[in-house]
C-alpha positions in Angstrom: 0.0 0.0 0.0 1.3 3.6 -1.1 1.8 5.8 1.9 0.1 8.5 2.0 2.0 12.2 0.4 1.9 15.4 2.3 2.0 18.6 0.2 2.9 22.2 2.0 0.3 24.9 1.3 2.5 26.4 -1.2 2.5 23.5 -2.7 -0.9 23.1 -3.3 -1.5 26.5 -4.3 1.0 25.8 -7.1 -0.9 22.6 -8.6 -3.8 23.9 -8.2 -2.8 27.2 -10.5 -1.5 25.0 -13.1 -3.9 22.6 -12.9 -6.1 25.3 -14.3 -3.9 26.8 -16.8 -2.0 29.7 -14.9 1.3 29.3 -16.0 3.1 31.9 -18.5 2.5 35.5 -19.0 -0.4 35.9 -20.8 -0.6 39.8 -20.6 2.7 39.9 -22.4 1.9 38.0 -25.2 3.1 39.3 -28.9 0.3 37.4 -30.4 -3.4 36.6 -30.0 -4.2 33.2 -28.5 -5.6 30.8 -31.6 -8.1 28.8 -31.9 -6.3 25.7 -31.0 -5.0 27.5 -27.7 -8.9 28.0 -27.2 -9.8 24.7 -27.1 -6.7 23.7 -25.3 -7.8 25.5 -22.3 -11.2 25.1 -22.6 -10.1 21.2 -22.3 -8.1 21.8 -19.4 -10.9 24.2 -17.8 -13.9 21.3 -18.5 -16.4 23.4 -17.5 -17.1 27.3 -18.0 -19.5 28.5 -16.0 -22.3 30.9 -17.7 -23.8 34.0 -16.0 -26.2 36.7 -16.9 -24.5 39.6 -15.3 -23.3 42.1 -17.8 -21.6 44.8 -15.6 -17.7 44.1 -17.4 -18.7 41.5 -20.1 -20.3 38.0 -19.7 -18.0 35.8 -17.4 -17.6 33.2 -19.8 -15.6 34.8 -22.0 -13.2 35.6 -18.8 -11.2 32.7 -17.8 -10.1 32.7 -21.5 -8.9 36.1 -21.0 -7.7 35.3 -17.3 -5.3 32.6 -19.0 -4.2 33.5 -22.2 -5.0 37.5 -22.2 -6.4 39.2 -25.2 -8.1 37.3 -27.4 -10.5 37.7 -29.9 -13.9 37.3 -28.2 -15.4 35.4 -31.3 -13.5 32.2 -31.2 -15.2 31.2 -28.4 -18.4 31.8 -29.5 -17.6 29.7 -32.7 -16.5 27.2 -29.9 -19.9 27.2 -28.6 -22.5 28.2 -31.0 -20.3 28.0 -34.6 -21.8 25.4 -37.1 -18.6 23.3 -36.2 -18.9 23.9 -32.5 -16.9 21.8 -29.8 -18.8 23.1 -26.8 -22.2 22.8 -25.6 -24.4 24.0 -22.9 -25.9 21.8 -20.4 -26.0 21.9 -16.0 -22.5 21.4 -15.5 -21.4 23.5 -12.8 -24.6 25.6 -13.1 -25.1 26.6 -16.6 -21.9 25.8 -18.3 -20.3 25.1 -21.2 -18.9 21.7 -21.7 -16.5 19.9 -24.2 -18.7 18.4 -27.1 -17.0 15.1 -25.8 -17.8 15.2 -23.1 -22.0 15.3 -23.9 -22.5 11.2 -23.0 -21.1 11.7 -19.5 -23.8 14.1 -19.0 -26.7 11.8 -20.2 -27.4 10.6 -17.0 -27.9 14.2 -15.1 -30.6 14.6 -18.1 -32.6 11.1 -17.2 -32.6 12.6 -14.1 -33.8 15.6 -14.7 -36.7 13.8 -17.2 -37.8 12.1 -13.7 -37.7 14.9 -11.9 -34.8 15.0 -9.7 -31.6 16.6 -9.4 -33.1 20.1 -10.7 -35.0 22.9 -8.9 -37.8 21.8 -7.3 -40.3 24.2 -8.8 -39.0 23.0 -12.6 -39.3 19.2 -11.5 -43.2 20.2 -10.5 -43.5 22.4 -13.8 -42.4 18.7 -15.7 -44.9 16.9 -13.3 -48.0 19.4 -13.6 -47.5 20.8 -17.3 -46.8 17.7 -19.5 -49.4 18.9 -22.5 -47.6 22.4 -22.8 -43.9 20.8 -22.8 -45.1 18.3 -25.8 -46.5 21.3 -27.2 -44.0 23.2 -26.7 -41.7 20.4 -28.2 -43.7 20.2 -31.2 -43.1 23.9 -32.3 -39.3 23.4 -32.0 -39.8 20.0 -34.4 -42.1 22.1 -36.9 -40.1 25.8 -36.4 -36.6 25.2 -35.4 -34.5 26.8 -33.3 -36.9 28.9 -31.1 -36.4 31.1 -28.4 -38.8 31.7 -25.5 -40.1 35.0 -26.4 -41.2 33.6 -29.7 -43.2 30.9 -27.9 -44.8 33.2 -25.0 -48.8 33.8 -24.4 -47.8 36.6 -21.6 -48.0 34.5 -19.0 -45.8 34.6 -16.3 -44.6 32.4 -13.7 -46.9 32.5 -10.7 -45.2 33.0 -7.0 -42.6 35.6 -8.7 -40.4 32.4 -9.9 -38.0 34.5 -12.1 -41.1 36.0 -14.0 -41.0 33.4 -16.6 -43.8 32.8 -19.1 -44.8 29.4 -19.0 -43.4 28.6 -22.5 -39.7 29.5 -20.5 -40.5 26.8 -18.3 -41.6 24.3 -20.6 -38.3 25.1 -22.5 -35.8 24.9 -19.8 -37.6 21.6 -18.6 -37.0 20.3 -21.9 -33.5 21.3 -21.6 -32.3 20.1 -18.5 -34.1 16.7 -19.6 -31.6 16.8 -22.8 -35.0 16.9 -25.0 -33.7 20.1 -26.6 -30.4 22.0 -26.3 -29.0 25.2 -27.1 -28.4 26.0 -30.8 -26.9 29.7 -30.4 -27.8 32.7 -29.0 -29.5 36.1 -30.0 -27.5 38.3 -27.3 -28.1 36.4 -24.3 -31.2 34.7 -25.0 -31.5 31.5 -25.6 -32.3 29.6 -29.2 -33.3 26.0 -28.4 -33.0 23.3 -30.9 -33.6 19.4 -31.3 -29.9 17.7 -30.5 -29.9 15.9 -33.9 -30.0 19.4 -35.3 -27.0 21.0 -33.4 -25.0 18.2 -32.2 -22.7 16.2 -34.8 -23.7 12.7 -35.3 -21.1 11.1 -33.8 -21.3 13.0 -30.8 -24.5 11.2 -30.3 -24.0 8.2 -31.5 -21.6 7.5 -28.8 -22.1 5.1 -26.1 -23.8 6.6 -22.8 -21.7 5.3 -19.7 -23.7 4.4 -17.1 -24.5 6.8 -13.9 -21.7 5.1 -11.7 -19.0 5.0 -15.0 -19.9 8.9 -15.9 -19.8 9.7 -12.3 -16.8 8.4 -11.9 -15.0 10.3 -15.1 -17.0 13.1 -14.0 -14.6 13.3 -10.4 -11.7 12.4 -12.8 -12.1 15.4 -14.8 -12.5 17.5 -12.3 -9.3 16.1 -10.2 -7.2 16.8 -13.0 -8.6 20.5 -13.4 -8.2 20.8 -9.5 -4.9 19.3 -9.4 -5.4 18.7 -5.9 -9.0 18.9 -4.0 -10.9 17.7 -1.4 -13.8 15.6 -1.7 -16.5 18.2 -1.7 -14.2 20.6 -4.1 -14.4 17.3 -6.1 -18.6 16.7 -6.4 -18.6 20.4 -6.6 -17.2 20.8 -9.8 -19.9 19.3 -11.7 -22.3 19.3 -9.0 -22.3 15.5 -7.6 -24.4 14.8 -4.8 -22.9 13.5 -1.7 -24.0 10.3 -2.0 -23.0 9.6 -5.5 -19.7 11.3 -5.3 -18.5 9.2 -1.9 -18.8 6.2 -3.8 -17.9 6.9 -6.7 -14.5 8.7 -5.3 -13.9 5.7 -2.8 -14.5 3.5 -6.2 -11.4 5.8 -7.8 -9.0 5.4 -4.4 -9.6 1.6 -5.0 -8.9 1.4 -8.7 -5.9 3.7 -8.1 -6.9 6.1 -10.8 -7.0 8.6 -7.7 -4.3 9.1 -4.7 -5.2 10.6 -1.0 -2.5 12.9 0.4 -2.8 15.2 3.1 -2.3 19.1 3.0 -0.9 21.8 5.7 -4.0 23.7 7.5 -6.8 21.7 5.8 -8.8 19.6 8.2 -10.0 17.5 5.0 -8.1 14.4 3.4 -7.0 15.8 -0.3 -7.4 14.1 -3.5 -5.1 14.6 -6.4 -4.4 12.5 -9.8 -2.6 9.1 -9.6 0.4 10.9 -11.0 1.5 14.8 -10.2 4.1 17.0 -11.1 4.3 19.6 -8.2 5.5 23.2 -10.5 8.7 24.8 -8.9 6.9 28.3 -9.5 4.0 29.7 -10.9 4.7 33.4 -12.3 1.3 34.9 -13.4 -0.9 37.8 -13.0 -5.0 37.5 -13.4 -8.2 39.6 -13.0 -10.5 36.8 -11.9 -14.6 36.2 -12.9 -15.8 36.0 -9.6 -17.4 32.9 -11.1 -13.7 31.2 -12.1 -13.5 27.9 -11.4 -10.0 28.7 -10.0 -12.1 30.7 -6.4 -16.0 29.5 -7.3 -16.4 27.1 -4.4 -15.4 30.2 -1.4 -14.3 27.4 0.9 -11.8 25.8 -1.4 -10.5 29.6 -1.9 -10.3 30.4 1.8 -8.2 27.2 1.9 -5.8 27.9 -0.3 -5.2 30.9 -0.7 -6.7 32.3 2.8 -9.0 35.1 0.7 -12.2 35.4 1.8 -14.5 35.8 -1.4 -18.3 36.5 -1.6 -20.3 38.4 -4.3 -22.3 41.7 -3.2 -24.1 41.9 -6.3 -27.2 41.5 -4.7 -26.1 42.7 -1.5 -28.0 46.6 -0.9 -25.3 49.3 -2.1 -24.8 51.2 1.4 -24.0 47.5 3.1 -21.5 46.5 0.6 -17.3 46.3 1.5 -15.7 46.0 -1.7 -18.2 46.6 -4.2 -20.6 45.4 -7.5 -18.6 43.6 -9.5 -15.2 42.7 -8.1 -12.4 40.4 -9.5 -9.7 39.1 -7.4 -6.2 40.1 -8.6 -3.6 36.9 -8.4 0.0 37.7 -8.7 2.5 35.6 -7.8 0.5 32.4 -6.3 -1.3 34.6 -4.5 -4.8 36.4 -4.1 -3.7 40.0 -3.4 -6.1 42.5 -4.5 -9.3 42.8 -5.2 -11.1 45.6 -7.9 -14.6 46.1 -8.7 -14.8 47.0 -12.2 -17.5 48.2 -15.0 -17.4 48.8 -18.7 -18.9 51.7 -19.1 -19.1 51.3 -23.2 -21.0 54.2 -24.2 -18.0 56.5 -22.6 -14.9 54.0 -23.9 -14.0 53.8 -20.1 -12.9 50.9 -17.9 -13.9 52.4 -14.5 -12.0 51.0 -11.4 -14.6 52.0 -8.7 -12.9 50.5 -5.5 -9.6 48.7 -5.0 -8.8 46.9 -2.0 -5.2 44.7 -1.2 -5.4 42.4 0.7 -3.2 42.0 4.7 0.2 42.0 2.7 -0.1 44.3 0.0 1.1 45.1 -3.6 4.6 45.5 -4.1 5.7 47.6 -7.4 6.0 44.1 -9.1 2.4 43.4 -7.9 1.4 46.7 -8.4 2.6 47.2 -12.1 1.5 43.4 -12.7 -1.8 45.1 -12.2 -1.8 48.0 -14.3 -0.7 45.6 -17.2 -3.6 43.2 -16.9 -6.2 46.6 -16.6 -4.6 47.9 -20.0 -4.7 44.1 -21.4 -8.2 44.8 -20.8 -8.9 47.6 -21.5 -8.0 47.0 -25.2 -9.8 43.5 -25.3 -12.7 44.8 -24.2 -12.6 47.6 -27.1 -12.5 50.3 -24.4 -9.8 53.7 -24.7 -8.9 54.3 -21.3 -9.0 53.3 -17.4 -10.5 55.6 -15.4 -9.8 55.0 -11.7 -12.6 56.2 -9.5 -11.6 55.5 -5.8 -9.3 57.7 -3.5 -7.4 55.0 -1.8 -3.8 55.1 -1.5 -3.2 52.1 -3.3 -5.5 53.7 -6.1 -3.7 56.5 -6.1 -0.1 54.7 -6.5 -2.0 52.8 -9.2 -3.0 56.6 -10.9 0.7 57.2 -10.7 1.8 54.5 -12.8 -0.3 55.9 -15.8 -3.2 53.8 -16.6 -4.5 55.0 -20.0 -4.9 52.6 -22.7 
């Protein structure tokens, strides 16, 4: 029996970064990332979380930019919604986008979802209660196409407040998460659903389905390789295994060897990392984060490793907030050492910093110019002619000092 490994914090930090693709200098980078280097992360990442907020640009298109720097926004959206697509949406880790490949390991989430568990429990009742409108529903995709709700909607909206959907929202999302329909493209951010043989390639679906214990178990695979090391709840969290599932199929791993237990300084938890690992000597890298990143999306894994305590205040009453809207943690140097709430104000060209915060042990000029680069780096990918900073802080003001415009 292999004795168990222990890894220093530092050390866990450092496969965890590269593990998820942080590793070069991606602000300094002579030319723009192609569309192999797209998909090459995107493999690495698995998953990409998809949100609706719109305060900087949609957060899918940031880890790309987080990783490889400026890059032309397009080639992922060929990636995900091109006629020769290798993405597709589905409940990975929320709504997500998800290696074309990877579509059979997820057949079993949509079964569940047909039957009604292992989705929100007022959608499951929707699928229980509404079964003539989702065949109808159904139908007009067969007879129209690619349809999005507002094209299907009587005015109706969802009683009790439930996100103010019309009923013909519902119907389609049911038939979504049950894998009955999936996303074609999108108009903006709306939604065109689609019949799978109509979007997906052939042989993507003409692949054998895995059973739920054999995609489980690939499922915590993936996501230990994309961790590079993890506990067993930063493992089910990835794609959102329950715990019973995920227990066995991660004691299933340990006993087939595919996965190896080790131990890591401060965390309470066993750790779980690949059979094989290859600990990095340094990882040199600067990176606005999305705050939905699936380097600091589950909080407790980032208080862990990088001891930054992250939560969004989106929704969080203006007056009560402490670091603002829309912030993005700033890593430099292995660390989590700043924090900047950002908007793309589009209509004046600006990239308004509105609040910047460090965090106990400061930016150095390294950190601090690190910075600067990756606000100009985006500045220009987002299209924008200058960085405006906003906030009277000290640390702002060193940052005003260095000369920010684009």
């Amino acid at each position: 029996m292999r004795s168990e490994q222990s890894l220093s914090l530092k050390q866990a930090r450092r496969l965890a970064l590269a593990a998820q693709g942080f590793h070069g200098r991606a602000t300094e980078r002579v030319q723009a990332p192609k569309a192999a280097q797209i998909r090459s992360a995107l493999q690495r990442l698995a998953v990409v979380q998809i949100d609706s907020v719109n305060a900087l640009v949609r957060s899918h298109y940031l880890p790309l930019f987080s990783r490889l720097g400026v890059y032309p926004q397009v080639l992922l959206e060929r990636e995900a919604w091109g006629p020769k697509r290798s993405l597709f949406e589905c409940w990975g880790h929320e709504a997500s986008l998800m290696p074309l490949e990877r579509y059979p390991l997820m057949v079993w989430r949509m079964q569940r979802a047909r039957a009604g568990t292992g989705i929100y429990k007022q959608l499951a009742a929707f699928g229980r209660e509404q079964q003539p409108l989702i065949k109808q529903v159904l139908q007009q995709v067969h007879e129209r196409g690619a349809l999005g709700a507002g094209s299907l909607a009587s005015g109706g909206k969802g009683t009790g407040g439930w996100w103010g959907w019309s009923a013909e929202k519902h119907a389609l999302e049911w038939l979504f998460a049950a894998g009955e329909v999936t996303v074609a493209q999108r108009k903006g951010f709306e939604r065109l659903y689609d019949l799978p043989q109509r979007v997906l390639p052939k042989a993507v679906l003409e692949q054998p389905v895995p059973d739920e214990a054999e995609s489980q178990r690939q499922l915590l695979l993936i996501a230990a390789h994309a961790l590079g090391v993890a506990t067993e709840a930063d493992l089910r969290d990835y794609f959102r295994l329950d715990a019973v599932d995920g227990k066995a199929r991660l004691a299933e791993l340990l006993e087939e060897g595919a996965l190896q237990q080790m131990s890591v300084e401060g965390w309470p938890q066993a750790a779980y990392a690949p059979a094989q690992i290859s600990i990095p000597r340094k990882v040199q890298r600067g990176a606005l984060l999305s705050p939905f990143d699936s380097l600091i999306w589950a909080r407790p894994r980032t208080e862990r490793l990088f001891d930054f305590r992250y939560r969004l205040e989106i929704y969080t009453p203006q007056h009560k907030r402490v670091h603002g809207y829309y912030v993005l943690p700033f890593l430099h140097n292995e660390q989590l050492m700043a924090r900047v709430d950002l908007r793309a104000e589009r209509a004046a060209g600006i990239l308004a910093v509105h609040a910047l915060h460090a965090e106990v042990h400061g930016l150095d000029e390294e950190a601090l110019r690190a910075l600067q680069q990756n606000l100009l780096a985006m500045c220009e990918w987002l299209g924008l002619q200058r960085v405006q900073i906003n906030c009277q802080s000290d640390l702002a003001r060193r940052l005003q000092m260095l000369n920010v415009e684009c």
